[in-house]
N, C-alpha and C positions, 0 to 999 in steps of 0.2 A: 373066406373067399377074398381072393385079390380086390383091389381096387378095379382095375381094369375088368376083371369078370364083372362087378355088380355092375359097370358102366353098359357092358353088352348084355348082359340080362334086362334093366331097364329098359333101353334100346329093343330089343328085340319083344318087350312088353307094350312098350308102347306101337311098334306095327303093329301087333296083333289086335289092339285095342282100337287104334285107326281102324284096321280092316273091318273088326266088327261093329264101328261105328257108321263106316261111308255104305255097307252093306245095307244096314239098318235103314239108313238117308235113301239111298238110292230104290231101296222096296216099297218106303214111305213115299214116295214120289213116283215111280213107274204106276203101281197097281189103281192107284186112284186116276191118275192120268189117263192113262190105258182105258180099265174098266170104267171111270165116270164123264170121261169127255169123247175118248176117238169111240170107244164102243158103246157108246150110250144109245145111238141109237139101235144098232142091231138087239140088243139089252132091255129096250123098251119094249122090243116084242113080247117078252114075256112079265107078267102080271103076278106079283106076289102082294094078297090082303090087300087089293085093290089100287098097287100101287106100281109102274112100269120098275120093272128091274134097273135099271140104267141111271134112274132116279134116286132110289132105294142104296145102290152102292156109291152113290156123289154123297148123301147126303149121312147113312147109318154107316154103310161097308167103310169109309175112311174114319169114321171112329173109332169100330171094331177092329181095323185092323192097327191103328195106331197104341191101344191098350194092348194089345196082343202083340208086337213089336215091343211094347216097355218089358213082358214078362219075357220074352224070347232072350232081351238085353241081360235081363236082371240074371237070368239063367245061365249065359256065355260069358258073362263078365264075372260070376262067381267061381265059373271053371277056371277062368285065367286069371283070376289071382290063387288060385287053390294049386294050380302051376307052375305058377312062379311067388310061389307061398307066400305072398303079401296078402290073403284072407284076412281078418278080423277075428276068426274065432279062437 
């Protein structure tokens, strides 16, 4: 491969890697906002093991979904380097 090819491969490796990085940021940040502050109250209507929903997702759901965002990461970022064959294996 030319020079100039691996420059536009890099290049077009790293948007894609932005992309699924600001994707990641931006679900990290919508769904708890969303769900634990603007809808917290409609959200407390409902009562899960004694505890208001609303509540439940400020304090457990941005956990859960932050561990669950690492594996989603770990899974999209091993497609693209398996893409643009920079993998480790």
């Amino acid at each position: 491969m030319s020079d100039q090819s691996n420059k536009d491969a890099a290049a077009a490796y790293w948007r894609e890697h932005l992309r699924i990085l600001l994707t990641m940021l931006v679900i990290w940040f919508v769904v708890p906002y969303v769900f634990g502050i603007i809808l917290a109250p409609v959200l407390n209507n409902i009562v899960i093991a004694g505890y208001p929903l609303g509540f439940w997702v400020a304090q457990q759901g941005s956990i859960y979904l932050f561990v669950a965002l690492i594996f989603v990461y770990v899974v999209r970022m091993n497609a693209l380097d398996r893409k643009y064959d920079v993998h480790e294996e």
